[in-house]
N, C-alpha and C positions, 0 to 999 in steps of 0.2 A: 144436439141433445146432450145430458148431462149424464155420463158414464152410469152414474149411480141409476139415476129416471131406469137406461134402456136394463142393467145388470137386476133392478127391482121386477120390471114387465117381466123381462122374461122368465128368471124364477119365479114368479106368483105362477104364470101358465103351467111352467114346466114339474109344479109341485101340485099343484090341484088335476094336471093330467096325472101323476104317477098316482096320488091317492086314488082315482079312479081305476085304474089299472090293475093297482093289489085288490079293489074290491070286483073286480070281474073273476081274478082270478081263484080266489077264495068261493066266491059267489060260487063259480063254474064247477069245481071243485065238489064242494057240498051239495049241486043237485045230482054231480055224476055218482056219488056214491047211492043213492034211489037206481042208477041203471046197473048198476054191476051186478052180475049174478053171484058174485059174493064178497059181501062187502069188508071182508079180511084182506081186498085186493087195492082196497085203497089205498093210496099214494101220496102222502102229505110233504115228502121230502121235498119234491120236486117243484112243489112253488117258494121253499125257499132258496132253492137251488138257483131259480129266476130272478131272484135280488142280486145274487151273485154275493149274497152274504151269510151263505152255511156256515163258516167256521165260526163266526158269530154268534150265531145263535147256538151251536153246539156247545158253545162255551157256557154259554147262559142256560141253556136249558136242557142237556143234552139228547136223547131222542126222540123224533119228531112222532107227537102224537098229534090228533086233530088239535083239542082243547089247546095247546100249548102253539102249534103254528100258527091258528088263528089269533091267539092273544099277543103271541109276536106282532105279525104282520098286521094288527089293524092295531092295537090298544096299546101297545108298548112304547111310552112315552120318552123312555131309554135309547128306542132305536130311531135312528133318526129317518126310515122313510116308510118308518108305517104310517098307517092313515094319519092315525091323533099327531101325528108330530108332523106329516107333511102339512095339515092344516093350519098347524101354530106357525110353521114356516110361510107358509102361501099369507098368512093374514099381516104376519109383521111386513112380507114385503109389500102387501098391500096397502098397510098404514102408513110404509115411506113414502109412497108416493102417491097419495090421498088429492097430491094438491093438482096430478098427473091423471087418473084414472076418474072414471065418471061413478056418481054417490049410488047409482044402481051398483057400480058392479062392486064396492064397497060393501053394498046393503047385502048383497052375495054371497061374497066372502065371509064375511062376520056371521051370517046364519048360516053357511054348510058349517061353520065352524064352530057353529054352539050347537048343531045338530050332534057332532062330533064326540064334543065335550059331555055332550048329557048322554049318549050311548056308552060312553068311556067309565062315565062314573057310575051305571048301572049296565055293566059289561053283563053279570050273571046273568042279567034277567033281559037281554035284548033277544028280539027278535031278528035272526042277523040273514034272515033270508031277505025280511024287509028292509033292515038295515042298509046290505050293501046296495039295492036297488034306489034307496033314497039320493046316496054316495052318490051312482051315476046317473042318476037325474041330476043332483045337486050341480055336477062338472058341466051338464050339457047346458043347463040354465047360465049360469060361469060365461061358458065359450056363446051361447048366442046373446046374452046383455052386452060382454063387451065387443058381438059384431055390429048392436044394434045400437047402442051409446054412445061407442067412443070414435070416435074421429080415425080412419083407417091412416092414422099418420107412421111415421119412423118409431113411435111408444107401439102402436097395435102390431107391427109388422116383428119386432124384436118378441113380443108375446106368441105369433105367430110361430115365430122358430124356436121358441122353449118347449111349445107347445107339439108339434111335429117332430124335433127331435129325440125329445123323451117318447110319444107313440112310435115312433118307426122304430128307437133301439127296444124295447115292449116287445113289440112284434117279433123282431129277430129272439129274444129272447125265451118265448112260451113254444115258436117252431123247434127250435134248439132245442128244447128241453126234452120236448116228445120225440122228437126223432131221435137223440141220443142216447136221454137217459133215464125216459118212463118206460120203455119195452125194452131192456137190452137181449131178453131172451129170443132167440131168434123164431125159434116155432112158434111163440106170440103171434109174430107176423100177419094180418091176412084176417085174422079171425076177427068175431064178432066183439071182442073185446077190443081191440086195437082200431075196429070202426068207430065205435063206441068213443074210445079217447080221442079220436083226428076230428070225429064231430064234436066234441067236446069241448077241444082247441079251437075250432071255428065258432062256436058259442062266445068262448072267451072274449073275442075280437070283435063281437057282434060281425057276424062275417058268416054265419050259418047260411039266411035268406037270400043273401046279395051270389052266393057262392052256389047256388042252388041257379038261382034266376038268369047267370050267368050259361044256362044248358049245361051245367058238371050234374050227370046225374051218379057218377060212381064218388064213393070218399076213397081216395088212394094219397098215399102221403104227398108222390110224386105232383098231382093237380093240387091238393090244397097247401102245397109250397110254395108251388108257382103264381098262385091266386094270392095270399099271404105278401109273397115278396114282390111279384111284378105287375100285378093288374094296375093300370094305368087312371083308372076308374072308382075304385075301392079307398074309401078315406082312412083307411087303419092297414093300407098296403105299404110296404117300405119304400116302394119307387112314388109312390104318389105322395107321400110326406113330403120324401127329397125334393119332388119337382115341386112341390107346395115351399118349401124353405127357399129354393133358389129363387124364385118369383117375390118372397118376401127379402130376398136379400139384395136381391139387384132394385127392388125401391127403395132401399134403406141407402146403397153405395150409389146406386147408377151403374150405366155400363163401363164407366171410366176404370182404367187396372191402372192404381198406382201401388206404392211402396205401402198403404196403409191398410190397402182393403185386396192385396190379391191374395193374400196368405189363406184367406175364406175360405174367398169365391174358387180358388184353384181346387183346394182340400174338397167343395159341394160339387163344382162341378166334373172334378174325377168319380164321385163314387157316385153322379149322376151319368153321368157316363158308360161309367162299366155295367150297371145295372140297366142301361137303354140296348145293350148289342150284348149282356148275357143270356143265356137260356137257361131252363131248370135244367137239363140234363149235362150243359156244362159243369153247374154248380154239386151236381149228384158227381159226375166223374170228382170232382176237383177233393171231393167230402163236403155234406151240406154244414157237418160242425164245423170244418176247420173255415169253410167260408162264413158262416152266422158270426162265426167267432172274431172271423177278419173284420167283421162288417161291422161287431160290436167296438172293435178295438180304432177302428176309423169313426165311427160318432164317438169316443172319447177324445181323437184328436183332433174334429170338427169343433168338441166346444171347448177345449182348448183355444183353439185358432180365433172360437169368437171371443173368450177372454180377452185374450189378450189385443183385441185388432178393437173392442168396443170397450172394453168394461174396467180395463188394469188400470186405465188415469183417474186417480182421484174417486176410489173406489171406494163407497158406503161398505161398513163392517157387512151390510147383511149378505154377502157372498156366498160362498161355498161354505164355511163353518157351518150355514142354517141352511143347505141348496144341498 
């Protein structure tokens, strides 16, 4: 397969999941302010805290009010992973490789994408409860056309792992955030408010029902980390991503380890690994930030690894510049 084809699959995935992603968390966001017993107590910082791009936005707009986070994070055509820009991103690299993907998931792309465009250019007057909800239907429709279209080949499998590694680093990302740096006060702790936000975080995930059904009948941060990071079961869990990437990655290489494909496969299946014979209460001794944090700083040098082992020969501009 041709560097550019597999480097196109998998950012179109990897950019129509992260649009989804900001629209959960926004989404989540905006109904938790309806539970708060006082809604002065709202918290806007900390979903841009989860892009990992506050100085940015501080620059641009400096403190975070609702009206201005949300006009960042979905409508800001400047930033490059909010919605309206992941979707301009996700369609170009859908058009490169048009001649590669099936005319449904085409037909897909180009309508979440003008769904986008026409929220964008009447932003004042959207209804953005409906809105984000559209978002994530639009993604689910996305991911089931091209399970149900395209040919489960080396193209679907490279999609497969844009598509899981941007969710699993997500993941780590919105745990991280509430355990660190939405409650820092410690007498918070415990209360009905800090229940409140760890169901909140389980909303986000869609991960409320499944988390529930699972027999957790208490929300304690301790269980809905562990659920979060290691349920084996749960498709928006970090260990279930990772063992979903390794399976798409050993069809793409095979089990063969040579000089071309172990650089990956070593990097997935170490931090499949550690995550098979971790515990939460490991990872609580060890600090769950500084592990979220390890864990964030290893899916940066996972897709690293896959640049460079699939994507750096003979590589189409639409890269990272627009990824």
């Amino acid at each position: 397969m041709l560097s550019r084809v597999a480097n196109s699959v998998y950012w179109l995935n990897r950019y129509i999941e992260r649009a989804e992603n900001v629209a959960r968390f926004v989404d989540v966001n905006l109904h938790l302010i309806l539970d708060l017993p006082d809604q002065s107590m709202a918290q806007w910082e900390p979903l841009v805290v989860v892009t990992g791009d506050l100085a940015l936005f501080q620059e641009k707009y400096g403190s975070p009010t609702q009206e201005q986070v949300i006009q960042f994070l979905t409508f800001d055509d400047h930033y490059p992973n909010s919605i309206v820009s992941c979707l301009y991103t996700a369609r170009e690299n859908a058009r490169s490789v048009r001649e590669i993907i099936s005319s449904e998931m085409w037909q897909e792309v180009n309508s979440f994408y003008w769904l986008v465009q026409r929220a964008a250019e009447h932003s004042q007057e959207v209804d953005l409860n409906q809105f984000f909800q559209e978002v994530k239907l639009a993604s689910h429709r996305f991911a089931g056309v091209m399970d149900a279209t395209m040919s489960h080949n080396e193209a679907w499998h490279f999609g497969q792992m844009g598509r899981l590694l941007e969710r699993a680093d997500k993941t780590t990302r919105i745990v991280d955030v509430k355990y660190y740096v939405l409650l820092p006060s410690v007498q918070d702790v415990g209360t009905t408010l800090d229940e409140i936000q760890w169901i909140a975080l389980l909303k986000s995930a869609s991960a409320y029902e499944m988390y529930r059904k699972r027999g957790r009948h208490l929300i304690t941060p301790r269980q809905v980390a562990e659920f979060l990071i290691l349920d084996r079961e749960f498709p928006r869990s970090v260990q279930f991503c990772l063992r979903q990437m390794q399976h798409s990655l050993y069809r793409i290489t095979g089990t063969e380890w040579n000089h071309w494909n172990m650089g990956v496969e070593r990097s997935l299946g170490r931090l499949c690994a550690d995550l098979e014979y971790m515990t939460i209460d490991e990872m609580i001794q060890q600090g769950l930030h500084e592990f979220l944090d390890h864990l964030q700083q290893e899916f940066n040098r996972l897709d690293d690894a896959i640049f460079k082992t699939f994507f750096a020969v003979n590589l189409d501009p639409v890269r990272h510049g627009v990824s």
